[in-house]
N, C-alpha and C positions, 0 to 999 in steps of 0.2 A: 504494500500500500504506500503512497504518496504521502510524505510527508510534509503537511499542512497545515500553517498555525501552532507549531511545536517548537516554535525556537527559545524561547523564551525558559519553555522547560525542559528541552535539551541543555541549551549552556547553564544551567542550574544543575542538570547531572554532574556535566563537564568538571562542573567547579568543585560537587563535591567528588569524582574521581580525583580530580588531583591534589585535592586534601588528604586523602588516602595516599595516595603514593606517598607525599609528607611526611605520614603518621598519623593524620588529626581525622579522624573517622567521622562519620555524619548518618542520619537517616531519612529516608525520603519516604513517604507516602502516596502513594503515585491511587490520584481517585478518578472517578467517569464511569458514564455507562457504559454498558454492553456496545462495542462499535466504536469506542471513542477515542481509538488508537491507541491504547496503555500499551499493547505488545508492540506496535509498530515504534513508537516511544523507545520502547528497552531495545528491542534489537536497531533500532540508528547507534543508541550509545555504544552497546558491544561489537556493531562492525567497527568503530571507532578505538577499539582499545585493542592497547599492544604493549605485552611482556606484565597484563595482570592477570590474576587468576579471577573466569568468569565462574560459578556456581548457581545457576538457573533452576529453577526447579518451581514445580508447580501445587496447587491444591485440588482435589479431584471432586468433582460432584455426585460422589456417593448420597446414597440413603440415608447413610451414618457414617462421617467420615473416618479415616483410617487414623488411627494414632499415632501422633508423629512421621503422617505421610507426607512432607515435602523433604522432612530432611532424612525420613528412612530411604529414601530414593539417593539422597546426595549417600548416605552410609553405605549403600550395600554397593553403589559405585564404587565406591574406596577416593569420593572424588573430597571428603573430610577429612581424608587421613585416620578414619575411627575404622575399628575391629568390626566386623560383621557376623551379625545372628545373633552375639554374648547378649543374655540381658540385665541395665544397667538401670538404677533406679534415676527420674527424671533429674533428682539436682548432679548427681553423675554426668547427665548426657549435658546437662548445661554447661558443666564444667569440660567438659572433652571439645564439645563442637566451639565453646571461648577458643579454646587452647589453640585448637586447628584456624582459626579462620586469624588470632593473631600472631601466626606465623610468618603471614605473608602477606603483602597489599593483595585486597579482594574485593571485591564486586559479589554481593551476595543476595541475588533477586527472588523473592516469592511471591507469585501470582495467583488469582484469585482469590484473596484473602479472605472473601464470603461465604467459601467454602471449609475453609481452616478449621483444624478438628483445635480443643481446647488446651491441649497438652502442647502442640505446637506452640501457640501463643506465649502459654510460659517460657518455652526458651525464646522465641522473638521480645519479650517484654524483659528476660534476664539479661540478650545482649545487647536490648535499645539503650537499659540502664547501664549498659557498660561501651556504648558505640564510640564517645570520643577516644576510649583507651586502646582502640585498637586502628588499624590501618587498615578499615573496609568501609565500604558503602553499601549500604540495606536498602534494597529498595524492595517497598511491598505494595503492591497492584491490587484494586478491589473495587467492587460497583457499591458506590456509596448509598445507595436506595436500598440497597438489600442487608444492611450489616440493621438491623432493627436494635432498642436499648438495652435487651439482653440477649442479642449476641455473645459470644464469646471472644470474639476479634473488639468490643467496645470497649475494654478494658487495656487495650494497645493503645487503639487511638486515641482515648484519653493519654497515655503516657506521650504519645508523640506531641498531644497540644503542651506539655507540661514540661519534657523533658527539653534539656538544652543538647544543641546537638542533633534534634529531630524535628522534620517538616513537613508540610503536606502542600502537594501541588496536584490541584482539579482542574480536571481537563472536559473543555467548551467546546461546544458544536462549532462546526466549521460555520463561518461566513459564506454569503453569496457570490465573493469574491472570490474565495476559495473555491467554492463549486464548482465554479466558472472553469479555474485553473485543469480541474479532473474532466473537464469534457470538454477541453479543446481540439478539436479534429472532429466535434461531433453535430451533430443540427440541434441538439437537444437544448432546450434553453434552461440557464440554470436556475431563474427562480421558481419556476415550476418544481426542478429537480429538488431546491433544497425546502420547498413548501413539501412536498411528498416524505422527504426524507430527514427532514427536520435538523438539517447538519450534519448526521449524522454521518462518519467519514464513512467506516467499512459501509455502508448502507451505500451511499451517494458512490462509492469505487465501485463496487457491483452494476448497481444502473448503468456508471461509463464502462465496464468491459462488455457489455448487449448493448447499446446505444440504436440497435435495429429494432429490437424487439422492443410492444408497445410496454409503455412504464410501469412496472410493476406499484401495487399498492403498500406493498411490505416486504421488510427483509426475505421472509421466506417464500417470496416469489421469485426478488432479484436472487436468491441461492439455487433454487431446482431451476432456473433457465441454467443453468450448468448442466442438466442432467440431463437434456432434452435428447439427446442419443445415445444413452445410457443402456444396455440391456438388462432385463430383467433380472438377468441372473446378475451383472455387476449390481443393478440398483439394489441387491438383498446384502451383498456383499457391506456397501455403502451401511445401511440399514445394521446392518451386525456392530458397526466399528460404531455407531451412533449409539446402539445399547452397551457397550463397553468405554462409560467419560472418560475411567483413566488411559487407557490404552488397549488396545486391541494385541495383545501377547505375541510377539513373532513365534513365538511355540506353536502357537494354537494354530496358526495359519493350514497347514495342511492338514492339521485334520479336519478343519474346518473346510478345505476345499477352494482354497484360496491359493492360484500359483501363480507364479510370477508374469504369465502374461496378463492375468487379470488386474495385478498390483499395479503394471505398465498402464492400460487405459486408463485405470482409477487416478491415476496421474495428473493423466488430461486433464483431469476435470476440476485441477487446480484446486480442490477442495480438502484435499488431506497430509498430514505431513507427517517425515518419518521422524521417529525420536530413540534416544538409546537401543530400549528393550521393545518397540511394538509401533504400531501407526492411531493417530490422532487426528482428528481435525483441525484444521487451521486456524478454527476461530469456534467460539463455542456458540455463535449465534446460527452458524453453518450445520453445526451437530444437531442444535434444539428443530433445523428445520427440515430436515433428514429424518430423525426421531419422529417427527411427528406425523409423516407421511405412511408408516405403520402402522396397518390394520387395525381394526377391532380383534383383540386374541393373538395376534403374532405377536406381540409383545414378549408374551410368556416362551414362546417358541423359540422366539431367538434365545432369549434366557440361559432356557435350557440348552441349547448347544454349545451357546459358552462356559456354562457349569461343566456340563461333560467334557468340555474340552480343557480346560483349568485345570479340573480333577485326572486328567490323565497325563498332562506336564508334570504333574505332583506342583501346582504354586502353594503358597504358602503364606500366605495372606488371606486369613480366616475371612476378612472387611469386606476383600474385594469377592470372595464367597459366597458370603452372606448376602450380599446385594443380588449377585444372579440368582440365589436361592430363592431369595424373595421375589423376584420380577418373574423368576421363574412359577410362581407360585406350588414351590415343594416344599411342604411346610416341616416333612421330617429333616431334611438336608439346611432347610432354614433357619429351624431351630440346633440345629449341631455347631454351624458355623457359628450364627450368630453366638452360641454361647461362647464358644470357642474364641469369639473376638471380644467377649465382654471379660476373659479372664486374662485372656492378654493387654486389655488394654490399663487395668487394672493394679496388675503387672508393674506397669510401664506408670503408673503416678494419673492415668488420662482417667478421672472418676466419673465426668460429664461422657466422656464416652463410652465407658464401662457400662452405666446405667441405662444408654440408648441400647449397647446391644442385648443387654438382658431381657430391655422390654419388649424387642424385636423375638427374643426367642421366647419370652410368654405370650406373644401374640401367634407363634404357629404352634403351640405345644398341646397336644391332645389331653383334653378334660379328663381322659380317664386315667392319669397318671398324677391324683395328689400328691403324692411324696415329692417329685420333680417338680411342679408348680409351686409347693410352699418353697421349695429349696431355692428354684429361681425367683418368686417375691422376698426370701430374705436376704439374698444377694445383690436384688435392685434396692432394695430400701438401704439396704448399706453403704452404698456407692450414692444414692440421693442425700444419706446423714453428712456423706463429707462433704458431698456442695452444698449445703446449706437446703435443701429442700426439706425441713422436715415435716410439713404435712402430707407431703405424698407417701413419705417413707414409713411416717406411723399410718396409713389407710394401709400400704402395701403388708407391711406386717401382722396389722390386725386380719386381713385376709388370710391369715394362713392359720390362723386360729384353728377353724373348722377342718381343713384339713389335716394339720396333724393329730386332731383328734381321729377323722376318720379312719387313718393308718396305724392310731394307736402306738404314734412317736413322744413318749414321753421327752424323751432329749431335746428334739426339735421346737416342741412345746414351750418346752421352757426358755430355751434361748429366745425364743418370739418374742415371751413374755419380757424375758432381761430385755430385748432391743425396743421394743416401745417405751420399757422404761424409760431409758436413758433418752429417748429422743422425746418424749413427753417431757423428763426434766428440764431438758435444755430450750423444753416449748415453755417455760416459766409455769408449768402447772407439775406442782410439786406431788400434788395428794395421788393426782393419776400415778404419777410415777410409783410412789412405794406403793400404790394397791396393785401394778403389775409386780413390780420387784420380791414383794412377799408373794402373790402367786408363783412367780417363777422359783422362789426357791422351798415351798412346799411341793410342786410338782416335781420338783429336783431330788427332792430327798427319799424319791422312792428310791429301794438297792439299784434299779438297774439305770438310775440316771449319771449317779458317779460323778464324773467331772462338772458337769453343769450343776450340780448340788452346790461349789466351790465358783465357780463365777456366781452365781445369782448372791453368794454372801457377801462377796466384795465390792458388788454393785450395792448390795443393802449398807454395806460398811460404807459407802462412799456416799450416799445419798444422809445417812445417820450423821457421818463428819461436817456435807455442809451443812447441816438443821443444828452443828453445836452440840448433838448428841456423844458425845467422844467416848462415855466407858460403852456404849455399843457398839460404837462405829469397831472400838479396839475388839470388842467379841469376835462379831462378824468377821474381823481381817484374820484373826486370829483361826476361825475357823475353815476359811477361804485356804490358809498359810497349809493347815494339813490337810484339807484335801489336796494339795497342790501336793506335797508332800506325797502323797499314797499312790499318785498318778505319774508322779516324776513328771508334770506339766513346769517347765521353765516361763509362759509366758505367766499362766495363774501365778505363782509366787513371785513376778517381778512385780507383777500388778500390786498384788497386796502388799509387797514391800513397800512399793510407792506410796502408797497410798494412808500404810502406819506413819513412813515417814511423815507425811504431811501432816497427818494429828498433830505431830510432834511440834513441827514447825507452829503450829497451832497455837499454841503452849508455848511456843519460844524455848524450846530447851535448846540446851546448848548440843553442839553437832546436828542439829536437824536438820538445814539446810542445808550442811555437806554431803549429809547422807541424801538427800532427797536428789540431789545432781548426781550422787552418784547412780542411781536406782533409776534416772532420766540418760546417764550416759551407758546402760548395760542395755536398756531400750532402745536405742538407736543404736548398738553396734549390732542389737537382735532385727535391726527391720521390723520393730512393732512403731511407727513412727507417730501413730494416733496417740500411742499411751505416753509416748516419749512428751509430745503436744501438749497434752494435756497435765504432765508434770510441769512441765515449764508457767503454763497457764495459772499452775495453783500458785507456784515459788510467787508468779511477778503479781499473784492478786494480794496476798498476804504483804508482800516486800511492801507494797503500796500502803498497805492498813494499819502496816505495823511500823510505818514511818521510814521506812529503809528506801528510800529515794532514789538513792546515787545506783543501789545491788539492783533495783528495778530496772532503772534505766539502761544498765549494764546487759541485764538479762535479757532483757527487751529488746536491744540491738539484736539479741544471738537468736531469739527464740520465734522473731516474726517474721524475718527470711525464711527459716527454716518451716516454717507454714508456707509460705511461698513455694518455696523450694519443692516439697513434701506433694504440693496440689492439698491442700488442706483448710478450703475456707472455711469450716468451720470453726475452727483455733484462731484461723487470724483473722477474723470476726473478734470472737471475746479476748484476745491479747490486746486489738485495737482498741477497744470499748477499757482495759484496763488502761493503758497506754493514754488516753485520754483523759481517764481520771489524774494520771502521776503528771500530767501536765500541767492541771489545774491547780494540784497543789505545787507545783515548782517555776506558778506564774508565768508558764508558757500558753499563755491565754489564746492568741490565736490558731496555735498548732491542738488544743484541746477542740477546739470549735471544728479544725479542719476533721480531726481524728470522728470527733459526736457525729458528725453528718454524714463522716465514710461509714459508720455504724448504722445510722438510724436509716441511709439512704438505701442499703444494702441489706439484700438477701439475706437471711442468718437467725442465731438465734435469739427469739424475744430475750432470756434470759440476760444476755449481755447486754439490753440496752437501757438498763437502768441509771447507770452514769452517766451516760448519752445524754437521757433525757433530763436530769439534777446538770448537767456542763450548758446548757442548752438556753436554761434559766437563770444560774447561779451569776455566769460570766456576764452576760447583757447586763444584771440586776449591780452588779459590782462596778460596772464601770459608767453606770447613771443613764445606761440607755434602755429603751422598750423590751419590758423583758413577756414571755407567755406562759405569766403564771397557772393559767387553766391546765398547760401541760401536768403539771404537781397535780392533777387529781387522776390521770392516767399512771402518773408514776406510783401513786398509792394502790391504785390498783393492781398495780403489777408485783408491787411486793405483796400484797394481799394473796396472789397467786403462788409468788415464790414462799414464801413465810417461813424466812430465816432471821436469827435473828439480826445477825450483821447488816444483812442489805436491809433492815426494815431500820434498824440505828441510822445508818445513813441515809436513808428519806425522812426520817423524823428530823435530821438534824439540820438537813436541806431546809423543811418547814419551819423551822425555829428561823434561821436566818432570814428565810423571807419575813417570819412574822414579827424581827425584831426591824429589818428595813424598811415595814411596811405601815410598822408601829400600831398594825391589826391584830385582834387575838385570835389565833385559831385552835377549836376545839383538836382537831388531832396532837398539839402539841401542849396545851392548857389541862385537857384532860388524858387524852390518851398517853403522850411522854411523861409526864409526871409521872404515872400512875403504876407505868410499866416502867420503871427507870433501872428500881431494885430488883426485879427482875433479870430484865437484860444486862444490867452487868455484870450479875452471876452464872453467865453462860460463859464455857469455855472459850481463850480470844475474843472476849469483849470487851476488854480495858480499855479498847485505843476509840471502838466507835461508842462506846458508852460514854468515855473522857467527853469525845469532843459533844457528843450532846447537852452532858452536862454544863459543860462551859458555857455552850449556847443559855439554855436556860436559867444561869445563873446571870448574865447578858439581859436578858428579860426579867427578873428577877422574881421568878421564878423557884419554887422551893428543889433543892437537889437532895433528891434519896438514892445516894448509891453506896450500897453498903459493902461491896467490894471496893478493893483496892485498881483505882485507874491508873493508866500507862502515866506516862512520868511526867510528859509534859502538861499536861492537862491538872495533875494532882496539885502540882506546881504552880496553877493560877487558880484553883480552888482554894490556897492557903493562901492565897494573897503575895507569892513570890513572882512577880508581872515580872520583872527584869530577867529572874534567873529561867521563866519556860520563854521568854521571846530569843534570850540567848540558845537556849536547847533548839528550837525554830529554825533560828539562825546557822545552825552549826548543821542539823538535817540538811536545808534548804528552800523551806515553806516560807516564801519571803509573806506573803499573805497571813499565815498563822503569828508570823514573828510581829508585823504590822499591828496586827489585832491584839496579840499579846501587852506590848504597849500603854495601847490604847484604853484597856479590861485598869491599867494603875490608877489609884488616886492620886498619885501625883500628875500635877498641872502640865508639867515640862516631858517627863512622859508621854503624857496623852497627846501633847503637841508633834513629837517624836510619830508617834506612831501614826495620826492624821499624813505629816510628811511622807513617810514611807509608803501608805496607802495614796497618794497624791502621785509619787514618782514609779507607783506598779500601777499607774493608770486607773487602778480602783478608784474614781472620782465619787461614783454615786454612797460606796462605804463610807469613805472620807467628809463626804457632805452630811450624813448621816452625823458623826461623832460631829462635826459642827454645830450641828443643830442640837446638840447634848450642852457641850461647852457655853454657847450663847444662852441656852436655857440658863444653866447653873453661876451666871452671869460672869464669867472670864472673861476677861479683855482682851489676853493674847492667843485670837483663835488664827490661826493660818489663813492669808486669803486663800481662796480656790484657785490653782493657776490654770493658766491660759493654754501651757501645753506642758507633759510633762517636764519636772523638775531634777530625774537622775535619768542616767541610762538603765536599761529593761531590756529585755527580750520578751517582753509581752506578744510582742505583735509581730515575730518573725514566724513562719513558715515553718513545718516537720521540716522538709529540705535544708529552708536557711539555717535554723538551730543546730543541723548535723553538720554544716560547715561553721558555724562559731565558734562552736566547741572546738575544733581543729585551729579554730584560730587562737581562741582561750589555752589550748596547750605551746602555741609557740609555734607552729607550724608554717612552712613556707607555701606561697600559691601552688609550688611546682608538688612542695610534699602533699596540698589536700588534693590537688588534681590525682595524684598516684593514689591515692587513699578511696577517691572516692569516683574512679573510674572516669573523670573529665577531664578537659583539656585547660591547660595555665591558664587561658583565656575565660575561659566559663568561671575558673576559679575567683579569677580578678574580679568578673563583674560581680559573682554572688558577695565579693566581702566588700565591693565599694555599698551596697544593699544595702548591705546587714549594718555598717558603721554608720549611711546617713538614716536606717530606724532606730538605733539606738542613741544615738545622737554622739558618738565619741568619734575623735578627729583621724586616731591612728586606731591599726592594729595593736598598738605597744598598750594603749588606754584599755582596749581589750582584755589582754594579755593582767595588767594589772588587777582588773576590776572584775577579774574573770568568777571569782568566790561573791560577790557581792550579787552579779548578775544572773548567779545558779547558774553556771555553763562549766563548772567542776567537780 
């Protein structure tokens, strides 16, 4: 095709090639419809290049796309330099295919990205985030009408709008002037042509190759004027390679009946093109109109000769199976593959595609095989728990209910019952949960359940731990611990390890959190990487509650990659939603808001979005702008659902503060907190959320019944020591609590002290509040309000910005954060000239100085 109207984003390739030769890597987005030159685009740039390495490769319009199909093609090529066939768990293959592509300047193009299975993505978004560090250019092709908001490919192109380093260039309908250019030599007039054709290039190049024949209405008219002396027997030919998107197998060719003189006319017809392993169409609007010229019923027929023909190459590509099986409509062979691709894909970290092909093989599987139905709906429900679907996964589980009754599978029984538990818990409804979890482990403890006897108690141990229940939770682990023991099961007893540990952590005894990493790192060299997930999850919820600030945010670097990494949005769902909360307390106000919104916004579990919704409120209310306090009665409800005691201390104490800034009384906190004060802090690990409620309500003044002993800094301004908990504050990192703490003194100078501090963390609306105290109590030296803030903060930088501050707060050069954090000097430069004009300090050195003051240590 004619290249027209691409200049522009041609020398925009151009430029970023030879950044790549340089070093300086780049990403492009290459968008348009169907027809609108994207390939004709890539192949100008790559006739154009000499002495770099091209890597091309495609996405196939399966049923259910193949896992890791663009870059298992570049693999089994040997064209990555990676091993073939081993299987490697996905943060593995992220790391191999980094390693290969920054070996050498590269050009590394993936087309149709509408098609993109979801495992692919995670390595395209693992090395977008790493594109400046290497010497390639990414370029990914894709019809932007079709990528819908939950796509799997939206979570790219979000990074491309956001990352530095990546771009997007949309490609426009040709002009009349252009049209003009494609049908010079012809009578045809082009505004007619481009009113038909709507600009459309390959559309409008088809018209001018027939320029005799009258104008077609539609691309798939100007395509079959190619076929117009086609024999029957070629046009079936044609017709087979249209039900085969990825490719047409050169294996398959002769027994399919396909020889080389026939390969020759098909030629002619300028319609298909040959590639490594098989023949393809040359355009995919060409296939769609080929495809469609197929019978009522031949559909299925060709199907099937592709199936037979596959199956007797021996390929090996369950994906590409599964699709003829299906088209074929053979529903025994349908369901084999398909399963067969739902455990590989699995396998391979692709959970979004594991779960298509499961459902694919519950949709051919004969009714009269309960046992395998319940088997494959708890397989799909499993693979739905990790993407975040859990309402489909608790229907799909509760479905098999019935059946394993009727087969009289005690085992399988019970596990149903364990897996709705846990994905009810994590639906914020607590009570469903332990009413399956105790079913499962009465059904369990018939003699011939055995092992399942032993998971349903560690789940019952685990659900008792977070309710605060501990000497049960310890039974239950306890009991989990020997059967694990009696079955020589290593995952049961790592679980339950983990799991005592965490009590422990609970409690704060001392070694428990070493142990708990350690019991997190024998998980992850076992490949149990859910359980691994979910130890981390507990360390960085606690680290958070129990005031360990810096050990969170430390974990939290390590543990929400590796969610990433893993395919595991579920975890990095609730690590985010923690993550969110240690912001709030460490005065990273805007990166708290960014984190709430990636929570509330996003698929996952209700149970994590508790914080979410208290950061949501808290942050607007603190810094005097419009906050939506009606959310607070959603949030009550949600603990009413979880009904723990922890997460219900931390919405009472959320309501306290609203009801002290609001200077309203609210009965849940007038009567309800009070009432239950002594109570809740007599729950095991209540010291830290009972502290700070009580503060609050002493703030209100309000009567405090806690008859335990509170965590220390809290106890600290209960006795009237203001100075020695805002230094305790200080020394954590809570410049907010430290602020407050201040402010809680009867000293005059004090209170002024802490008004300021509240004034220069942007807290204006708190700050206005104790002025309005002060002026009451009629003090003369109240702080004015100022204009803008009065220190430097890091209030208001960005997750991103703050992860390059911090690099700057240690003393680090542009060139060391660019190496650190995968970008180029340049990118580094512009993030910290940012970050200094928000904080308001002149130099890096001011940084570097002030770095403990601003929490960036």
């Amino acid at each position: 095709m004619q290249l027209l109207e691409r200049e522009n984003e041609l020398a925009v390739l151009r430029a970023a090639l030879d950044g790549a030769v340089q070093g300086q890597g780049s990403g492009i987005a290459l968008a348009g419809d169907s027809g609108f030159g994207k390939s004709t685009l890539i192949e100008a740039l790559c006739r154009e290049i000499a002495g770099v390495r091209v890597l091309r490769t495609h996405c196939d319009p399966l049923d259910t796309p193949r896992p890791l199909g663009p870059f298992r093609d570049l693999r089994e090529l040997g064209l990555l330099g990676l091993g073939r066939g081993e299987d490697l768990l996905l943060a593995d293959f992220c790391e191999q295919v980094y390693a290969a592509l920054a070996a050498e300047p590269t050009v590394l193009i993936v087309e149709d990205l509408h098609w993109v299975d979801a495992a692919s993505i995670d390595v395209l978004r693992f090395l977008a985030r790493r594109i400046e560090s290497m010497p390639v250019v990414l370029i990914v092709s894709y019809r932007d009408r079709e990528i819908g908001p939950r796509h799997s490919a939206r979570r790219l192109l979000g990074d491309i709008a956001a990352l530095d380093g990546m771009s997007q260039l949309v490609l426009k309908p040709l002009s009349v002037a252009s049209v003009r250019l494609l049908l010079e030599g012809t009578s045809l007039e082009a505004e007619r042509v481009h009113a038909i054709t709507g600009g459309n290039p390959f559309f409008a190049a088809e018209v001018a190759k027939e320029p005799d024949l009258p104008l077609p209405t539609s691309v798939r008219d100007a395509v079959l004027a190619h076929t117009a002396d086609v024999t029957s027997h070629d046009f079936e030919v044609l017709q087979l390679v249209a039900t085969a998107p990825d490719r047409l197998d050169d294996r398959a060719l002769p027994l399919l009946g396909v020889d080389l003189p026939t390969l020759r006319r098909l030629d002619a017809t300028a319609l298909l093109n040959r590639i490594e392993d098989g023949i393809v169409f040359r355009h995919e609007l060409a296939r769609q109109a080929i495809e469609s010229t197929i019978p009522p019923g031949g559909g299925p027929r060709l199907h099937a000769l592709l199936l037979d023909a596959l199956e007797q190459v021996d390929s090996r590509d369950p994906a590409v199976l599964s699709h003829h099986a299906v088209g074929a409509r053979d529903a025994e062979r349908s369901r084999r593959y398909a399963r067969l691709a739902g455990e590989d894909a699995a396998r391979a970290g692709a959970h979004t595609e594991a779960a298509a092909f499961f459902a694919t093989a519950l949709e051919h599987l004969d009714f009269e095989d309960p046992r395998e139905r319940a088997g494959l709906l708890l397989e799909l429900s499993y693979q739905q728990y990790m993407t975040s679907r859990l309402v489909e996964a608790i229907d799909n589980v509760r479905a098999t209910f019935p059946l394993w009754e009727k087969v009289g599978d005690a085992t399988g029984l019970a596990a149903a019952h364990e897996a709705v538990a846990l994905y009810e818990y994590y639906s914020a409804r607590r009570h469903q949960a332990e009413t399956h979890s105790g079913r499962a482990a009465e059904i369990a403890s018939a003699p011939t359940a055995g092992l399942a006897f032993g998971t349903a108690r560690a789940l019952q141990g685990y659900l008792a731990m977070m309710r605060s229940e501990i000497d049960e939770a310890r039974q239950f682990f306890a009991e989990a611990t020997e059967v694990a023991a009696e079955h020589d099961d290593g995952l049961l007893s790592l679980k339950s390890g983990l799991f005592r540990a965490t009590t422990e952590l609970v409690f704060e005894e001392d070694g428990a959190r070493t142990s708990l990493l350690d019991h997190i790192d024998a998980a992850r060299d076992g490949g149990w990487d859910e359980l691994a997930s979910t130890g981390y999850s507990q360390i960085a919820n606690l680290d958070v509650e129990h005031g360990r600030f810096r050990a969170a945010e430390n974990l939290l670097q390590l543990s929400i990659p590796f969610t990433v990494e893993r395919d595991i949005p579920i975890c990095r769902h609730w690590q985010t939603a923690v993550r969110s909360r240690l912001h709030l307390h460490q005065g990273h106000w805007n990166a708290a808001l960014e984190d709430a919104a990636d929570v509330l916004g996003s698929e996952g579990m209700p149970l994590a979005k508790l914080w979410p919704y208290l950061i949501k409120v808290l942050v607007p209310l603190r810094r005097g702008d419009e906050a939506d306090l009606a959310a607070l009665d959603e949030v009550w409800a949600l603990a009413d659902r979880i009904d723990e005691p922890l997460r219900r201390l931390g919405v009472l104490t959320a309501l306290a503060e609203v009801s002290w800034m609001a200077e309203k009384s609210d009965e849940r906190v007038t009567g309800f907190a009070v009432d239950q004060l002594a109570e809740l802090s007599s729950r095991p690990g209540a010291s830290w959320g009972a502290g700070q409620l009580a503060v609050w309500l002493r703030r209100l003044g309000l009567p405090v019944d806690a008859n335990h002993q509170l965590a220390e800094p809290f106890q600290l301004t209960l006795e009237g020591r203001h100075a020695d908990a805002a230094r305790w504050w200080n020394m954590a990192g809570d410049p907010f609590a430290e602020a407050m703490s201040w402010s809680d003194s009867t000293d005059t100078g004090d209170r002024v002290r802490g008004i300021k501090l509240l004034d220069g963390l942007g807290a204006i609306g708190t700050a206005d509040r104790h002025r309005v105290v002060l002026r009451a109590e009629g003090h003369a030296a109240v702080p004015q309000r100022p204009r803008e803030s009065t220190r430097a903060n890091p209030a208001g930088l960005t997750n991103r910005q703050l992860e390059v501050a911090k690099l700057v707060a240690r003393g680090l050069s542009n060139a060391e954060i660019a190496s650190r954090l995968y970008i180029s000097p340049k990118t580094a430069d512009h993030h910290v000239s940012a970050i200094l004009a928000k904080i308001g300090l002149p130099t890096r050195r001011a940084v570097v100085v002030q770095a403990a003051e601003l929490g960036l240590v």
